[in-house]
C-alpha positions in Angstrom: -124.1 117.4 -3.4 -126.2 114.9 -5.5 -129.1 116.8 -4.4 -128.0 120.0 -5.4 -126.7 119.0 -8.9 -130.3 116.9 -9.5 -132.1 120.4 -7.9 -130.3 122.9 -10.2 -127.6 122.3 -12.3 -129.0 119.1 -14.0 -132.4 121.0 -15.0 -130.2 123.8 -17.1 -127.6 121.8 -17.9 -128.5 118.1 -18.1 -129.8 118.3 -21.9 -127.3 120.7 -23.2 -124.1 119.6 -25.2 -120.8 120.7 -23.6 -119.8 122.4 -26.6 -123.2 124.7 -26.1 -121.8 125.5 -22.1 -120.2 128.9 -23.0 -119.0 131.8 -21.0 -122.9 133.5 -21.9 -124.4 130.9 -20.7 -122.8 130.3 -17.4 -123.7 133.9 -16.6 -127.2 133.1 -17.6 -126.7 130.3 -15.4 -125.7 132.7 -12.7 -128.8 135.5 -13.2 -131.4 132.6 -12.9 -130.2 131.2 -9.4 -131.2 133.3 -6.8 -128.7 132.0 -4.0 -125.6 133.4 -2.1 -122.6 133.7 -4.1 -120.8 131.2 -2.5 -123.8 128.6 -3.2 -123.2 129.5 -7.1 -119.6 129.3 -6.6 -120.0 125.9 -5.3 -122.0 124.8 -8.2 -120.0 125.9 -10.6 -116.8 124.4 -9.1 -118.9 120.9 -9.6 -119.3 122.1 -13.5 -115.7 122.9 -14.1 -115.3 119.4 -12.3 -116.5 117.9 -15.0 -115.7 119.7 -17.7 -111.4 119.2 -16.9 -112.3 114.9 -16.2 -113.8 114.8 -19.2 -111.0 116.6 -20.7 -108.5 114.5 -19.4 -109.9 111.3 -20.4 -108.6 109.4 -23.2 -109.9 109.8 -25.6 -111.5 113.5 -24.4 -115.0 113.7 -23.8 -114.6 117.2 -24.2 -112.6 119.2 -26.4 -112.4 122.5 -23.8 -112.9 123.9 -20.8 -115.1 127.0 -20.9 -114.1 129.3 -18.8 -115.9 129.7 -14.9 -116.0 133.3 -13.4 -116.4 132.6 -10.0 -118.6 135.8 -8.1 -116.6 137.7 -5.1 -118.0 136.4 -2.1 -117.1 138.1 1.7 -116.6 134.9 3.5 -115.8 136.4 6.8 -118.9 135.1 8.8 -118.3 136.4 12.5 -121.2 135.1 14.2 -120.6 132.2 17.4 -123.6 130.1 18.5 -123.8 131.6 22.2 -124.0 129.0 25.4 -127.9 130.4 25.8 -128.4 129.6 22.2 -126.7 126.5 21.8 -129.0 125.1 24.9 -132.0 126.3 22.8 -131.3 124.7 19.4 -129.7 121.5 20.9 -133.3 120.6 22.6 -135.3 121.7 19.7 -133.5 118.7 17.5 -134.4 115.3 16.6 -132.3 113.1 18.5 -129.8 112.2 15.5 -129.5 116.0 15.2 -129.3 116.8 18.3 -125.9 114.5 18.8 -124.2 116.1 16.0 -124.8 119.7 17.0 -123.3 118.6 20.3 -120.1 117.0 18.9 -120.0 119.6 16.4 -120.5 122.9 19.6 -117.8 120.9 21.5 -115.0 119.9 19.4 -115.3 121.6 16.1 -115.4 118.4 13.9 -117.0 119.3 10.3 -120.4 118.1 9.9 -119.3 115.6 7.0 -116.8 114.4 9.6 -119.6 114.2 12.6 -121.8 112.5 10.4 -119.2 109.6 9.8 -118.3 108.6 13.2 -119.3 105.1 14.0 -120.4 103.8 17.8 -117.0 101.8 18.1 -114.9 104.7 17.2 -116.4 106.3 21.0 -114.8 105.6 24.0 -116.4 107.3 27.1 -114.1 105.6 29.3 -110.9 107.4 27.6 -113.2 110.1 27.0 -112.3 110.4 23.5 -113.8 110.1 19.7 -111.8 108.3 17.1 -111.8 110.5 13.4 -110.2 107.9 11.5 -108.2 109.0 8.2 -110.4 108.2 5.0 -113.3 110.4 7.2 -111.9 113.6 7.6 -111.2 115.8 4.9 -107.4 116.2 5.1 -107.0 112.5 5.1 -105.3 112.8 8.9 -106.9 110.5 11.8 -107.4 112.6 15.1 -109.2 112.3 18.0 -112.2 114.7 19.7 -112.1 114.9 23.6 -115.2 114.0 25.4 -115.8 116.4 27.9 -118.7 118.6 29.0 -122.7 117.5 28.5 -121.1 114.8 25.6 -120.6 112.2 27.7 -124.3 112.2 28.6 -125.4 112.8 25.0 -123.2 109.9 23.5 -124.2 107.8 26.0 -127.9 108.2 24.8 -127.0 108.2 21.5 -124.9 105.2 21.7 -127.6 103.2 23.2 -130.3 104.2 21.0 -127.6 103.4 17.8 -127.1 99.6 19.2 -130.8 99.2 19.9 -131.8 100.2 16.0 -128.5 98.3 15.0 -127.1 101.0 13.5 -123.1 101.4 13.4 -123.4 105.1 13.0 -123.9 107.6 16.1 -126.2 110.2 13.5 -129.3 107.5 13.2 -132.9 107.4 13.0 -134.8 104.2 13.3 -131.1 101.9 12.7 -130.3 104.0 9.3 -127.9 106.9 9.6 -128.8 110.2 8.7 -127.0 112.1 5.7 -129.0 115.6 6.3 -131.0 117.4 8.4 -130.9 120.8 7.1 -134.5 121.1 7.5 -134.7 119.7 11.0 -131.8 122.2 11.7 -133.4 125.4 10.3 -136.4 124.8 12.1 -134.5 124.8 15.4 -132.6 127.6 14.6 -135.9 129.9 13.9 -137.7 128.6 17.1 -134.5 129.8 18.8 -134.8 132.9 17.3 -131.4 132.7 15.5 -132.4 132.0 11.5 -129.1 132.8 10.0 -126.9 130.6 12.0 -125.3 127.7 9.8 -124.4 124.2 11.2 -120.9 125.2 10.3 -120.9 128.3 12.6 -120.2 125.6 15.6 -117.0 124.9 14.3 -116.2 128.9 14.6 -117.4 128.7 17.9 -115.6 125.7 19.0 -112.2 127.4 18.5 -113.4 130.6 19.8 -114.0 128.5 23.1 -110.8 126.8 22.9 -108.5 129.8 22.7 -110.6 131.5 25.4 -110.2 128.7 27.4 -106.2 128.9 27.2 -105.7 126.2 24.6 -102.6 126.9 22.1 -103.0 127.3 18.6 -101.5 123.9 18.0 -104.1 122.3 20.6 -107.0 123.7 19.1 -105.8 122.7 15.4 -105.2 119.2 16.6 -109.0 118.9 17.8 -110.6 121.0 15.2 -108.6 119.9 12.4 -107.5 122.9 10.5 -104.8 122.3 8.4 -103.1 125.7 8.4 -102.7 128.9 11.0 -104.4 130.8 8.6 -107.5 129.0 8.5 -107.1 128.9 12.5 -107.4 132.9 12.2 -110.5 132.9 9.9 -112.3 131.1 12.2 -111.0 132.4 16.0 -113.5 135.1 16.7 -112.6 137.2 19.5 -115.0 137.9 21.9 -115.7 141.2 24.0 -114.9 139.0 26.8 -111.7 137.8 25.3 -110.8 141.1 24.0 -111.4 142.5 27.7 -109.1 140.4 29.2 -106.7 141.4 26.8 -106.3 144.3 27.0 -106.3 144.3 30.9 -103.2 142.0 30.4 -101.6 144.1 27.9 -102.2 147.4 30.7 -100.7 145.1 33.6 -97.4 144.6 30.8 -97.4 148.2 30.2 -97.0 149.3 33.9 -94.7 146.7 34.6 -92.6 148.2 31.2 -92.8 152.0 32.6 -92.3 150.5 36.8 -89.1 148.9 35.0 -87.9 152.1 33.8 -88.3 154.5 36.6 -86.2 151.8 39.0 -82.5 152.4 39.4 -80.2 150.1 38.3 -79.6 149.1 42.0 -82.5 149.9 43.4 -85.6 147.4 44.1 -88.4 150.2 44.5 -89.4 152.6 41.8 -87.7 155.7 42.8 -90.4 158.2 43.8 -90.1 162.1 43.3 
């Protein structure tokens, strides 16, 4: 976020008085960034931020708010990092990469989240990861099960973290590591797959889940979504998934019709 602010809005903004930030310029704000809508959304949220603390300090720092159009953005991404694909990035990463793509394709954890868990918050032997509250971003401690190639990885990773003397799992050379966009997006091209986002694994994560025959409440207590309807945005069904569906919704149907043509004393459907 600091990055970001320092990168764009403090360059356009940073000299100006906030009684010059008017609706005109905020759209000329918006014609001279050429990013995805929900990039400038995100930006501008941080503005308005700032505008409403510094109105609601005493005395006010500002006398108004202007007002912030925020631009439609379609924020339906459908994409899932495939097993082949997933194999591919995940060895094309640093190592402190590397760890939080696999926490991240296994349990669903936000990458803020991943990036905060600390060595004595892992315990291979209960196979489980300690989120503690003030980490996550509901405020509500949970816990990730180990399970798959993790217990490997955080085994490696662990070591490495207590050799460097670093509390954090996401470290290179004993400090922990904040972002590795860069690292990421090179991994992701080699791989052949430039538009998937860090955040896609936490789509894929509950995908996986409910196709593994985890309930709704399950997969919310691991991935940490708040509300069914964030559970929805992010389940994508697969053709797999959808297959099987539908060949358990045909099996219902004839078992609906066999039901009907049966007597109400017979055990057979009656033939004719």
């Amino acid at each position: 976020t600091e990055k970001r602010v320092e990168k764009n809005l403090r360059p356009f903004f940073g000299h100006r008085k906030a009684i010059d930030v008017t609706t005109r310029l905020l759209r000329n704000y918006i014609a001279s960034r050429h990013a995805e809508a929900s990039t400038i959304n995100k930006e501008l949220s941080w503005l308005r931020r700032a505008f409403r603390l510094g109105y609601q300090n005493e005395p006010r720092l500002v006398d108004k708010i202007p007002y912030v159009k925020m631009l439609p953005v379609d924020n339906a991404r459908s994409g899932i990092v495939t097993d082949p694909q997933y194999r591919v990035i995940r060895d094309s990463l640093p190592a402190y990469a590397r760890i939080a793509m696999v926490i991240g394709y296994h349990t669903g954890a936000r990458k803020g989240e991943i990036r905060k868990i600390r060595v004595d918050s892992i315990d291979l032997k209960a196979a489980r990861i300690e989120l503690v509250r003030k980490t996550t971003k509901n405020r509500m401690a949970r816990y990730l099960p180990i399970y798959g190639d993790m217990a490997a990885e955080l085994d490696m990773a662990i070591s490495a973290a207590r050799r460097d003397g670093c509390a954090f799992i996401v470290q290179s050379d004993g400090k922990p590591v904040f972002d590795f966009e860069k690292a990421w997006h090179t991994a992701c091209r080699f791989a052949g797959v430039d538009s998937v986002l860090f955040h896609d694994l936490r789509r894929t994560a509950v995908t996986n889940m409910i196709e593994a025959g985890f309930s709704e409440k399950e997969a919310m207590e691991i991935s940490g979504h708040k509300t069914r309807s964030m559970l929805d945005r992010y389940h994508i069904v697969s053709e797999r998934r959808l297959k099987q569906l539908g060949e358990r919704m045909e099996e219902h149907m004839r078992e609906k019709a066999a039901a009907l043509d049966m007597g109400p004393g017979d055990s057979k459907p009656v033939t004719q």
